[in-house]
N, CA, C and O of each residue as an XYZ file, in Angstrom:
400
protein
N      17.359    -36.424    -76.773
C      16.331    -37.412    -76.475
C      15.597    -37.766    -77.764
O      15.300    -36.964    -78.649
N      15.368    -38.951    -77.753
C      14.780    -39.735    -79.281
C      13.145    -39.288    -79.253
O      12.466    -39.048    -78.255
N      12.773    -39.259    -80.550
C      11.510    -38.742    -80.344
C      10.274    -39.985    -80.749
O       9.068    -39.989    -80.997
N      11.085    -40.719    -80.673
C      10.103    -41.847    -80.369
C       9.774    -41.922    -78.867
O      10.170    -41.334    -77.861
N       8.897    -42.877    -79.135
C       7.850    -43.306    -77.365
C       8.365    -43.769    -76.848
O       8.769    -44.471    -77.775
N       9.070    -44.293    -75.711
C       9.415    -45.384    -75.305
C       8.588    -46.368    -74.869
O       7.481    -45.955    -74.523
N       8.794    -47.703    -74.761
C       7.976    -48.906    -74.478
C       7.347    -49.017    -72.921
O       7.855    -48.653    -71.860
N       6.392    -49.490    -73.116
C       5.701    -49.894    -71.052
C       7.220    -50.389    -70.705
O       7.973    -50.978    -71.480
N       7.475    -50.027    -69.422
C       8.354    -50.760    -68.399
C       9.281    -50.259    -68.414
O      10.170    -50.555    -67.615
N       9.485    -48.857    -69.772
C      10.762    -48.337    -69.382
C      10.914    -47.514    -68.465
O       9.903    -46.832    -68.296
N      12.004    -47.209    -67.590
C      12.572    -46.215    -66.772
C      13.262    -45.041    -66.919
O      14.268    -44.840    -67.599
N      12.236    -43.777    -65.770
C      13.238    -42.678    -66.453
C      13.444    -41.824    -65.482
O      12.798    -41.983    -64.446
N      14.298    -40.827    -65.575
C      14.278    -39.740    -64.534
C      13.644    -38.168    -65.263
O      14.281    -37.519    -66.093
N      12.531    -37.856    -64.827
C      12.135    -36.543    -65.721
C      13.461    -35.389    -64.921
O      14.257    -35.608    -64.008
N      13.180    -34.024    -65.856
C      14.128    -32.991    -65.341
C      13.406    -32.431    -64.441
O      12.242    -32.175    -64.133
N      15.065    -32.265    -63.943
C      14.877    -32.216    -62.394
C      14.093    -32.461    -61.060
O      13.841    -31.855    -60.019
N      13.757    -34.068    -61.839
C      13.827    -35.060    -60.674
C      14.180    -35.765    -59.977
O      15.243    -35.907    -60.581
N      14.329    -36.736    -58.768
C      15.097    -37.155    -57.777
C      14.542    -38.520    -57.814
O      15.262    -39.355    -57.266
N      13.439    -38.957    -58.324
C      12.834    -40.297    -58.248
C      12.277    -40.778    -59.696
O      11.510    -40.080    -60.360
N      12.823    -42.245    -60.171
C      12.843    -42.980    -61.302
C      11.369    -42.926    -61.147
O      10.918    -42.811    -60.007
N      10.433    -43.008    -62.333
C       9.459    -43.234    -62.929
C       9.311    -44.369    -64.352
O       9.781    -44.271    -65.486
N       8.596    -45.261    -63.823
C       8.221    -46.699    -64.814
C       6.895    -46.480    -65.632
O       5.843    -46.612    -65.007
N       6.836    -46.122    -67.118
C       6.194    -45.830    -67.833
C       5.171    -46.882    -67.772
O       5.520    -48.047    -67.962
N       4.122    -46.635    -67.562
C       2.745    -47.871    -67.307
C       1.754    -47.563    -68.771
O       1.243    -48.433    -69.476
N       1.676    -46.127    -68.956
C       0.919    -46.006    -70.007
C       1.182    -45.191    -70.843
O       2.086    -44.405    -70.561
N       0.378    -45.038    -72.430
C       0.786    -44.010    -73.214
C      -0.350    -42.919    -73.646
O      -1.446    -43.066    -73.106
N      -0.242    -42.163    -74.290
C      -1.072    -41.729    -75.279
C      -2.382    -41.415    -73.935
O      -3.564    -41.568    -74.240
N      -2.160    -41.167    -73.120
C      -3.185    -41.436    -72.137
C      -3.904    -39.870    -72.080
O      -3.254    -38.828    -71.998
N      -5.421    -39.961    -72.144
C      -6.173    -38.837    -72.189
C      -7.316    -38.871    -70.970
O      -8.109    -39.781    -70.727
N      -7.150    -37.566    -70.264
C      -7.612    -37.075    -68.563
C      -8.425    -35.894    -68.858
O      -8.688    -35.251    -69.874
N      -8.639    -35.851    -67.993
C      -9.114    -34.107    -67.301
C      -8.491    -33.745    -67.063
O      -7.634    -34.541    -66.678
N      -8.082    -32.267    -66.961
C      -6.868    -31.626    -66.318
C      -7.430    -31.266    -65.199
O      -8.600    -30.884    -65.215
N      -6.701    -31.320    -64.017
C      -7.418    -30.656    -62.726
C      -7.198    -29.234    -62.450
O      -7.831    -28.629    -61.584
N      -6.270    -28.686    -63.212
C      -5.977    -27.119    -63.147
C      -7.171    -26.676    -64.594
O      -7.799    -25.628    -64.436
N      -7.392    -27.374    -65.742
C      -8.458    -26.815    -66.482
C      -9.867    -27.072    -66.575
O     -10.737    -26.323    -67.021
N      -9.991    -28.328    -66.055
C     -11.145    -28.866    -66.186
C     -11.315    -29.669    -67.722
O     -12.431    -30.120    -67.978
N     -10.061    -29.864    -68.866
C     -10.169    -30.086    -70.180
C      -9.593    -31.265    -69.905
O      -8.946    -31.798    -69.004
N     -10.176    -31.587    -71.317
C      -9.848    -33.224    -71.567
C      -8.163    -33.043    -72.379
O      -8.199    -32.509    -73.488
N      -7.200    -33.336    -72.013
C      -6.104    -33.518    -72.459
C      -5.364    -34.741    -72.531
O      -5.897    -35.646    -71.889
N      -4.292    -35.053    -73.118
C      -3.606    -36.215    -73.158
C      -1.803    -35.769    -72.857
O      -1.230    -34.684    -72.759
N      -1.400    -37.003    -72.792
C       0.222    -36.816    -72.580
C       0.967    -37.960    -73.068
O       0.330    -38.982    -73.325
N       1.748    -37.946    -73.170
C       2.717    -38.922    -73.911
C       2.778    -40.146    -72.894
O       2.622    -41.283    -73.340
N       2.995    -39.944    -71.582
C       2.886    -40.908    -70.563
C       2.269    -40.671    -69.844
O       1.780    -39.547    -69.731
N       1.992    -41.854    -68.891
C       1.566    -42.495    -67.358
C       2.624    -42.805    -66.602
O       3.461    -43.448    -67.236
N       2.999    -42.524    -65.124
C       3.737    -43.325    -64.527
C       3.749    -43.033    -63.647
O       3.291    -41.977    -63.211
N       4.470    -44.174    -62.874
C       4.595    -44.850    -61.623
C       5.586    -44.586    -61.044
O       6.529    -44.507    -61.832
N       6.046    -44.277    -59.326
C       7.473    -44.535    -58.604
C       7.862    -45.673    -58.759
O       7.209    -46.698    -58.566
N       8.690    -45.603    -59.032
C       9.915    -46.862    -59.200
C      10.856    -47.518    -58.078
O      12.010    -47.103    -58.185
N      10.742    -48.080    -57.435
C       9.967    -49.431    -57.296
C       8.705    -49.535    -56.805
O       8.123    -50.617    -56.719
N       8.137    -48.273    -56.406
C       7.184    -48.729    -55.647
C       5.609    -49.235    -56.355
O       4.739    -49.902    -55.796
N       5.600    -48.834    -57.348
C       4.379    -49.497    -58.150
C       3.352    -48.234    -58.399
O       3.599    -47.033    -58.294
N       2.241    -48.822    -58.725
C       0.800    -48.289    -59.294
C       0.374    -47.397    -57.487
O       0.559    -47.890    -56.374
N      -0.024    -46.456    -57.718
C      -0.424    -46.215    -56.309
C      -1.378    -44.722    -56.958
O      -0.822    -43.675    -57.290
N      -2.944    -44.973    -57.023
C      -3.537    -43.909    -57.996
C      -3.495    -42.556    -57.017
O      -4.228    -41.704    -57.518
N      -3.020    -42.196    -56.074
C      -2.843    -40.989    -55.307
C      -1.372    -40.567    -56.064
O      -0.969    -39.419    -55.877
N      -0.738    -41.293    -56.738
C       0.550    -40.887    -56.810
C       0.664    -40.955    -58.414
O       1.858    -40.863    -58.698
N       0.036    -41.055    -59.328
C       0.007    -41.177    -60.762
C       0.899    -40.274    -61.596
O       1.360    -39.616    -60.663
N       1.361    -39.867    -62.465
C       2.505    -38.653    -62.967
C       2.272    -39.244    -64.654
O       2.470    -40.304    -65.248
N       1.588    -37.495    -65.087
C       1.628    -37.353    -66.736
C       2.712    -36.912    -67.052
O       3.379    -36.538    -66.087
N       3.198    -36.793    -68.077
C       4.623    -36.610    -68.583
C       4.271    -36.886    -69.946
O       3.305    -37.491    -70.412
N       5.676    -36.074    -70.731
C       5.936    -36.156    -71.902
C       6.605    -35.903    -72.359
O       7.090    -34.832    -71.994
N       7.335    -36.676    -73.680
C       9.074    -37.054    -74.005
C       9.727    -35.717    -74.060
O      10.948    -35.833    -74.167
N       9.376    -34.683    -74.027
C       9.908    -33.416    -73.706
C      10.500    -33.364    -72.515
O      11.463    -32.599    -72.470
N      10.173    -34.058    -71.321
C       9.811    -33.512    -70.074
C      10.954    -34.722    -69.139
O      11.221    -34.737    -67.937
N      11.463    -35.694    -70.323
C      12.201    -36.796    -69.789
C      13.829    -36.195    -70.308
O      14.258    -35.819    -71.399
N      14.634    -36.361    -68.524
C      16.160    -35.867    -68.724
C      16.935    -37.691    -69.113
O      17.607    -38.069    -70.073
N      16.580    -38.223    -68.228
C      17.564    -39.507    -68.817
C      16.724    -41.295    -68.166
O      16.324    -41.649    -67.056
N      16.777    -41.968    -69.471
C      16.463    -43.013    -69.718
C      17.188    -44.134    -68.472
O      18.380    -43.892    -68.284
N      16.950    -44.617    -68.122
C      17.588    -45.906    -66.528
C      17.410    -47.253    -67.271
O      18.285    -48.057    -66.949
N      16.610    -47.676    -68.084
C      15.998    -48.681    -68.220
C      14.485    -48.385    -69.352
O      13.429    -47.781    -69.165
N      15.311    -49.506    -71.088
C      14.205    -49.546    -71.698
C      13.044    -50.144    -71.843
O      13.038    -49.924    -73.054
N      12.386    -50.518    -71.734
C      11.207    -51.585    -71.926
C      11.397    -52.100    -72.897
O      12.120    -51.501    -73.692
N      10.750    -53.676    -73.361
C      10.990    -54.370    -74.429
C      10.182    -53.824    -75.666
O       9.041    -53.405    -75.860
N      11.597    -54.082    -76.589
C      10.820    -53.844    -78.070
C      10.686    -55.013    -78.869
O      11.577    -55.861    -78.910
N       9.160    -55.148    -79.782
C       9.413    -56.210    -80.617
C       8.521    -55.571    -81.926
O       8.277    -54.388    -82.163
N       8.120    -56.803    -82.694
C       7.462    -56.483    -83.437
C       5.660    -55.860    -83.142
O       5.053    -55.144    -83.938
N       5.194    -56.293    -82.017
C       4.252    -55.663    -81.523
C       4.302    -53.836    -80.784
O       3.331    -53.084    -80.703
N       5.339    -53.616    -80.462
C       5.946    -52.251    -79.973
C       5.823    -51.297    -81.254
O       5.371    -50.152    -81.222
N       6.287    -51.941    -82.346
C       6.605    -51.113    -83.777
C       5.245    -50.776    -84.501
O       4.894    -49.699    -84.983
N       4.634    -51.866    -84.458
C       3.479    -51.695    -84.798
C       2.290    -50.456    -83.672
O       1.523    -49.714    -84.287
N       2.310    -50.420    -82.331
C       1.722    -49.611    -81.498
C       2.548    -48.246    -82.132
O       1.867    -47.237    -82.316
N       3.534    -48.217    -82.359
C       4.031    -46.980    -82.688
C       3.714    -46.169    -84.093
O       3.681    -44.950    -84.261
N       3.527    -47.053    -84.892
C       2.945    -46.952    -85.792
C       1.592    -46.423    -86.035
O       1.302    -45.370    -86.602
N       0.681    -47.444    -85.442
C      -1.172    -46.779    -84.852
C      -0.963    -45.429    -84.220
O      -1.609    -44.423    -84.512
N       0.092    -45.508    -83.238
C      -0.289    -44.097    -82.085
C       0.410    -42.996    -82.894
O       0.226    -41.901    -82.363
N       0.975    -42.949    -83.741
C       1.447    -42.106    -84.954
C       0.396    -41.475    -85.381
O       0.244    -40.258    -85.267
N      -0.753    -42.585    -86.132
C      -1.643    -42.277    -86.615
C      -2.876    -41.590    -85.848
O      -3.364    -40.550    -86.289
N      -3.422    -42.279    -84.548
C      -4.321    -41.429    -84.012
C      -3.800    -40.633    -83.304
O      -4.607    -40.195    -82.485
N      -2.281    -39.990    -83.161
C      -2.242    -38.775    -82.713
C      -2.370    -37.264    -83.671
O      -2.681    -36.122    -83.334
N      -2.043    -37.758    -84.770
C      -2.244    -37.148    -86.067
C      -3.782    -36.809    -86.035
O      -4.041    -35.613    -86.165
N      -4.983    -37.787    -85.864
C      -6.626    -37.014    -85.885
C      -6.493    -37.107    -84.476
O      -6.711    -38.305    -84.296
N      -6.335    -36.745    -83.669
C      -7.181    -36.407    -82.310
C      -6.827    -35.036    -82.191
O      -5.764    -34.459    -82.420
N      -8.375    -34.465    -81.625
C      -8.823    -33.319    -81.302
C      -8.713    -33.101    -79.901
O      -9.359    -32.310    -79.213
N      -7.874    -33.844    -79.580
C      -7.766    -33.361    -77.650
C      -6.374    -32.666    -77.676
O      -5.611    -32.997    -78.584
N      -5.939    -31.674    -76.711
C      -4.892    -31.383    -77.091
C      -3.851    -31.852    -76.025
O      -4.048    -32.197    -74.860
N      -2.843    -31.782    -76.646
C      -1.491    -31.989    -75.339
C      -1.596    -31.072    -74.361
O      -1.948    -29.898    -74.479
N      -1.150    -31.880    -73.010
C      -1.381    -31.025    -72.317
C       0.806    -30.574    -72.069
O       1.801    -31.269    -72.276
N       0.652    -29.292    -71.621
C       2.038    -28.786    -71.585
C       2.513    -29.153    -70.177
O       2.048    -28.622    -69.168
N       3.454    -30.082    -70.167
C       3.848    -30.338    -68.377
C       5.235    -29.516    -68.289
O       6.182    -29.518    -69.077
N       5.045    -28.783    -67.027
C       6.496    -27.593    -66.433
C       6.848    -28.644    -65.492
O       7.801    -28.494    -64.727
Protein backbone atom coordinates (compact mmCIF):
# COMPACT_ATOMS: atom_id res chain seq x y z
CA UNK A 1 0.00 0.00 0.00
CA UNK A 2 1.34 3.53 -1.17
CA UNK A 3 2.05 5.78 1.52
CA UNK A 4 0.61 8.56 0.16
CA UNK A 5 -3.09 9.83 1.08
CA UNK A 6 -5.45 9.04 -1.12
CA UNK A 7 -7.82 11.74 -2.62
CA UNK A 8 -11.74 12.60 -1.27
CA UNK A 9 -13.95 10.11 -3.19
CA UNK A 10 -11.67 7.38 -3.16
CA UNK A 11 -12.86 3.85 -2.34
CA UNK A 12 -11.67 1.26 -0.12
CA UNK A 13 -12.07 -1.90 1.68
CA UNK A 14 -10.19 -1.66 5.23
CA UNK A 15 -8.79 -5.25 6.60
CA UNK A 16 -11.01 -7.39 7.18
CA UNK A 17 -13.85 -5.71 6.08
CA UNK A 18 -17.03 -6.60 4.20
CA UNK A 19 -18.24 -3.01 3.30
CA UNK A 20 -16.51 -0.31 0.79
CA UNK A 21 -15.79 2.94 2.55
CA UNK A 22 -15.66 6.52 0.49
CA UNK A 23 -12.99 8.70 1.95
CA UNK A 24 -14.92 12.15 2.80
CA UNK A 25 -12.12 13.50 4.91
CA UNK A 26 -8.48 13.75 5.91
CA UNK A 27 -6.10 14.64 8.45
CA UNK A 28 -9.24 14.78 10.59
CA UNK A 29 -8.77 15.52 14.45
CA UNK A 30 -11.65 14.16 17.31
CA UNK A 31 -11.94 13.10 20.70
CA UNK A 32 -11.44 9.69 21.21
CA UNK A 33 -14.42 8.13 22.90
CA UNK A 34 -12.41 5.27 24.48
CA UNK A 35 -9.76 8.22 25.76
CA UNK A 36 -11.33 11.21 26.07
CA UNK A 37 -8.00 12.75 23.85
CA UNK A 38 -7.89 14.82 21.10
CA UNK A 39 -6.47 12.60 18.27
CA UNK A 40 -6.39 12.57 14.53
CA UNK A 41 -6.41 9.88 11.68
CA UNK A 42 -5.53 9.77 8.26
CA UNK A 43 -9.28 9.44 7.27
CA UNK A 44 -13.04 10.02 7.51
CA UNK A 45 -15.49 7.79 5.96
CA UNK A 46 -18.53 6.88 4.78
CA UNK A 47 -20.58 3.41 3.64
CA UNK A 48 -20.46 3.17 0.22
CA UNK A 49 -23.16 3.82 -1.37
CA UNK A 50 -24.92 4.81 1.25
CA UNK A 51 -23.49 8.27 2.10
CA UNK A 52 -22.69 10.65 5.14
CA UNK A 53 -24.83 9.21 7.98
CA UNK A 54 -23.02 10.85 11.43
CA UNK A 55 -24.20 7.65 13.58
CA UNK A 56 -22.15 5.71 11.17
CA UNK A 57 -18.79 7.83 10.64
CA UNK A 58 -15.35 5.46 10.47
CA UNK A 59 -11.62 6.86 11.36
CA UNK A 60 -9.09 4.98 9.62
CA UNK A 61 -5.66 5.08 8.53
CA UNK A 62 -3.50 4.12 5.45
CA UNK A 63 -2.21 1.36 7.62
CA UNK A 64 -5.55 0.05 8.24
CA UNK A 65 -6.60 0.04 4.31
CA UNK A 66 -6.44 -3.79 2.57
CA UNK A 67 -7.48 -2.74 -1.04
CA UNK A 68 -8.22 0.38 -3.05
CA UNK A 69 -12.00 -0.08 -5.36
CA UNK A 70 -11.84 3.30 -6.65
CA UNK A 71 -9.38 6.46 -6.70
CA UNK A 72 -10.53 9.88 -6.27
CA UNK A 73 -9.38 12.58 -8.61
CA UNK A 74 -5.92 13.84 -8.73
CA UNK A 75 -4.80 17.19 -9.98
CA UNK A 76 -2.73 19.88 -9.39
CA UNK A 77 -4.77 21.01 -6.35
CA UNK A 78 -4.54 17.25 -4.69
CA UNK A 79 -0.54 17.63 -4.94
CA UNK A 80 -0.44 20.64 -3.49
CA UNK A 81 -2.96 19.46 -0.24
CA UNK A 82 -0.43 16.77 -0.02
CA UNK A 83 2.17 18.77 0.18
CA UNK A 84 0.59 21.30 3.17
CA UNK A 85 -0.71 18.07 5.03
CA UNK A 86 2.98 16.82 4.86
CA UNK A 87 3.82 19.82 6.48
CA UNK A 88 1.27 20.28 9.31
CA UNK A 89 1.52 16.76 10.12
CA UNK A 90 5.17 17.18 10.74
CA UNK A 91 4.21 20.23 13.74
CA UNK A 92 1.11 18.88 15.17
CA UNK A 93 1.06 17.96 18.69
CA UNK A 94 -2.05 15.77 18.59
CA UNK A 95 -1.24 12.35 18.25
CA UNK A 96 -2.40 9.52 15.87
CA UNK A 97 -4.73 7.71 17.03
CA UNK A 98 -3.88 3.67 16.56
CA UNK A 99 -7.02 1.96 14.78
CA UNK A 100 -7.21 -2.27 15.39
Amino acid sequence: MSQELLPLGSVVYLQEGTEKLMIIGRGVIFRDNETGEQVYTDYMGCIFPNGINPDNTYFFNQENIDRVVFEGLKDEDEERFLQVYKEWEEKLDVPKKVVE
